[in-house]
C-alpha positions as CSV (number, residue, x, y, z in Angstrom):
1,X,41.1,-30.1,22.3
2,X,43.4,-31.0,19.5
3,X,45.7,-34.0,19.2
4,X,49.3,-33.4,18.1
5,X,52.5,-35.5,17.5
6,X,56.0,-34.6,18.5
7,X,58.3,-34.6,15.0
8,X,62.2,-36.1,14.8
9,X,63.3,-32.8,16.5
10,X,61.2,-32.8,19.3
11,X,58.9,-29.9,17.9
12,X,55.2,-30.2,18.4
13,X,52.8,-28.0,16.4
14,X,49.9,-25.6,18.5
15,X,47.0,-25.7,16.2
16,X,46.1,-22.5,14.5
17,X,43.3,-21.9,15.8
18,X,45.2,-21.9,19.3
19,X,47.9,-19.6,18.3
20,X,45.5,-17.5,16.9
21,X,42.7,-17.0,20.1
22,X,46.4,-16.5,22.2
23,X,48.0,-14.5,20.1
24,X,50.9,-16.2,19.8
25,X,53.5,-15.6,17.2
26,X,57.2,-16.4,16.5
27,X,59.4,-15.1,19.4
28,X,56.4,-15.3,22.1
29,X,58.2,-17.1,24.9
30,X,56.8,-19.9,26.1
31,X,57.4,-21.6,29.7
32,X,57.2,-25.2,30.3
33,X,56.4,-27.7,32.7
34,X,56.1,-30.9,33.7
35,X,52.6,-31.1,36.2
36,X,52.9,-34.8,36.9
37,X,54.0,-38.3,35.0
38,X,51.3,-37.8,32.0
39,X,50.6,-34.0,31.8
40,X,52.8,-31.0,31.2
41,X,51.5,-27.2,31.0
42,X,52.6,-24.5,28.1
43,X,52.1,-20.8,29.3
44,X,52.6,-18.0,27.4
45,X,54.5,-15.5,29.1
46,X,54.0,-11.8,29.0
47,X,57.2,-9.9,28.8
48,X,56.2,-6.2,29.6
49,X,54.5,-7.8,33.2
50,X,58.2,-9.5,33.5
51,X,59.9,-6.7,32.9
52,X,57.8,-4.7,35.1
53,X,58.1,-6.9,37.7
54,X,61.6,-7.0,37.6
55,X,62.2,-3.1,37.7
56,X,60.3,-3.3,40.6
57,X,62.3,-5.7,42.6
58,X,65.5,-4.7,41.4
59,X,64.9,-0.8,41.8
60,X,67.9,0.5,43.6
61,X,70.6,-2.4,42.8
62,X,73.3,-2.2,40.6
63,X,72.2,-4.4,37.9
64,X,75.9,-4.4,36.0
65,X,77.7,-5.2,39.1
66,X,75.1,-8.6,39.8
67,X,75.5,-9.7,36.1
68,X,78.9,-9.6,36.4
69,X,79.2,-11.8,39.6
70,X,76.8,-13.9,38.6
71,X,79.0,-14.6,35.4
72,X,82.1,-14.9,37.1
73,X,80.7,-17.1,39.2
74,X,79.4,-19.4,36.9
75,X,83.1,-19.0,34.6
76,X,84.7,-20.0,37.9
77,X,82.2,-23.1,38.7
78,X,82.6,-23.9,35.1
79,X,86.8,-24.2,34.9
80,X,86.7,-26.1,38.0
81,X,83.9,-28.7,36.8
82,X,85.9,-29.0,33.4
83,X,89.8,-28.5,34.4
84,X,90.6,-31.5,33.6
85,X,89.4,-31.8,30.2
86,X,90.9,-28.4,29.5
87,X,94.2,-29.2,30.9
């Protein structure tokens, strides 16, 4: 157990001997969460079991054709939310 601060920037600092038993380095991606009022939990993620787990629930769909629904749909959300500050 180690204690740590937060700085100015709202970085906080995982001891080295932490990063080094989890092999974590820059670029590891990290989820967050809050558990409950006092307590939040870090977990390192492992991106060949995400992306493993996505081609396996996405085998047979057309990838390019979601991604570009899914961004027109957020465009179109977006322009109405903010159409009257763009005029």
């Amino acid at each position: 157990m180690e204690i740590v601060t937060i700085d100015n920037s709202g970085r906080l600092v995982i001891p080295e001997f932490i990063r080094k038993k989890l092999h974590l380095t820059r670029n590891i991606p990290l989820l967050i969460t809050e558990l409950d009022d006092d307590k939040i939990l870090i977990k390192k993620l492992d991106r060949d079991e995400i992306e493993k787990r996505l081609r396996e629930e996405l085998k047979g769909l057309d990838i390019d054709k979601i991604s570009h629904e899914v961004r027109t749909e957020v465009n179109d959300l977006a322009k109405k939310k903010y159409a009257a500050i763009l005029g």
